[in-house]
C-alpha positions, 0 to 999 in steps of 0.5 A, spaced: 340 211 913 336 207 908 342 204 904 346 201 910 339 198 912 339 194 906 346 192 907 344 189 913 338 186 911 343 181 907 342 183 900 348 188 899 356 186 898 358 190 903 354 188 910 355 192 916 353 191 924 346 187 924 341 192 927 337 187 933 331 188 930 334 183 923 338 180 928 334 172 927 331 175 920 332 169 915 329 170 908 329 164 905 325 162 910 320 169 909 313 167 907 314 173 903 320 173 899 318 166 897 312 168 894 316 173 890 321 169 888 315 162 885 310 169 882 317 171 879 319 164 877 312 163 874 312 170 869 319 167 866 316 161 865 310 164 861 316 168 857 320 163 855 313 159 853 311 164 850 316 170 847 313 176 845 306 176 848 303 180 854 300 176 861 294 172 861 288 173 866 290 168 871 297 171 871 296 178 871 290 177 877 296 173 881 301 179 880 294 183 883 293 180 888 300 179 890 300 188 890 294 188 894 293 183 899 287 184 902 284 190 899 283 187 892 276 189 893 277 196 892 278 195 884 274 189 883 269 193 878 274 196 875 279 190 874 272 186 871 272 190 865 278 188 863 277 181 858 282 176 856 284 180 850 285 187 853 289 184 859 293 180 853 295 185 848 296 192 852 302 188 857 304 186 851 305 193 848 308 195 854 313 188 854 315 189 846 316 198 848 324 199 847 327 206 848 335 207 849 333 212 855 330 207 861 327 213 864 323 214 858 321 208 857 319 207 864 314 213 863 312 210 859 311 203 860 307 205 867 303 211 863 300 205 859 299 199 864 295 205 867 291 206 862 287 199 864 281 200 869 284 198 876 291 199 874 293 204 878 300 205 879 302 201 884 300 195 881 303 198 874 309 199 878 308 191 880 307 188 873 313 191 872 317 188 877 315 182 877 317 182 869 323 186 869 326 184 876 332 187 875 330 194 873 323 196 877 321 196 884 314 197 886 311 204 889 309 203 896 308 207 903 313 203 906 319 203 901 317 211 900 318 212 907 324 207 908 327 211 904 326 217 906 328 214 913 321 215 916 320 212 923 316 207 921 311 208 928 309 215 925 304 217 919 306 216 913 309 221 909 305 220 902 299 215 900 298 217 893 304 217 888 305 220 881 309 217 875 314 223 877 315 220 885 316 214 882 322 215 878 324 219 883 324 213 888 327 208 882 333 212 880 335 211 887 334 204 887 337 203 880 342 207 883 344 203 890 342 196 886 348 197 880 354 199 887 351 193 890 350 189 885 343 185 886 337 187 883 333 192 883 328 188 886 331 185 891 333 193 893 325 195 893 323 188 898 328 189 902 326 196 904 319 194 904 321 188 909 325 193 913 320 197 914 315 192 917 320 188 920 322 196 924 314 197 925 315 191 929 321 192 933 
């Protein structure tokens, strides 16, 4: 199951028996985990200089890249319709929203980014994460299908995903994240690493 692949991984406090395929698995060393981490560290330094307001190009084309990797290319024209000031004010509305219900708030955070040319919801749902890691995860393939306790060697069992899907998928995140007591960040990468770790095994 899903959430005793997570302990394994090393994030959880209950641990179990390493699967063979972690057995000489070492986040600190992981590439990835590492540029989360400097990415993340980056977008609290921008808060704490300046509170209150939303992203700056340069850092929001970081946090797009890091969603898309390689495949930046299929919204290129899109993202080149946003300028400075759109990119500054619309995350800046999306930071300073508040609502006592955290599912409603989350819709409508993600409703919004989505409202940007370029943004769709994985990227929406990566702004958000990278900002507020202890509340968000990123949508994905992989940590859709991890959770679903896909074998990772078989066809995806989704590629698109509604804002729906996605709260689906952060209730059960926030859920095991607050049992565990981590992030709820670090729940979606664990996922996200296991399923690549597993394809590879």
């Amino acid at each position: 199951m899903w959430k005793d692949r997570v302990r394994a991984f090393g994030v959880g406090n209950q641990g179990t028996n390493v699967p063979g395929w972690l057995a000489n698995y070492n986040r600190v060393e992981d590439e990835d985990w590492n540029a989360t981490e400097d990415l993340k560290r980056r977008v609290n330094a921008h808060f704490l200089a300046t509170p209150g307001t939303g992203l700056g190009r340069a850092l929001f084309n970081d946090i797009v890249s890091w969603k898309l990797r390689q495949q930046e290319d299929r919204v290129a024209d899109h993202l080149g319709q946003l300028n400075e000031q759109a990119i500054s004010e619309v995350t800046g509305a999306v930071f300073r929203l508040n609502h006592d219900d955290p599912e409603i708030l989350a819709r409508i955070r993600i409703g919004v980014l989505q409202g940007m040319p370029g943004v769709g919801i994985g990227v929406a749902s990566a702004i958000l994460t990278l900002c507020y890691p202890n509340s968000y995860g990123v949508i994905d393939f992989r940590v859709w299908d991890e959770i679903h306790d896909r074998d990772p060697q078989k066809q995806s069992l989704k590629r698109q995903f509604s804002i729906s899907d996605y709260l689906t998928y952060l209730t059960m995140i926030r859920d095991f994240a607050e049992q565990e007591n981590i992030t709820v960040q670090e729940v979606d990468f664990a996922l996200w690493k296991i399923w690549e770790l597993r394809r590879q095994a």
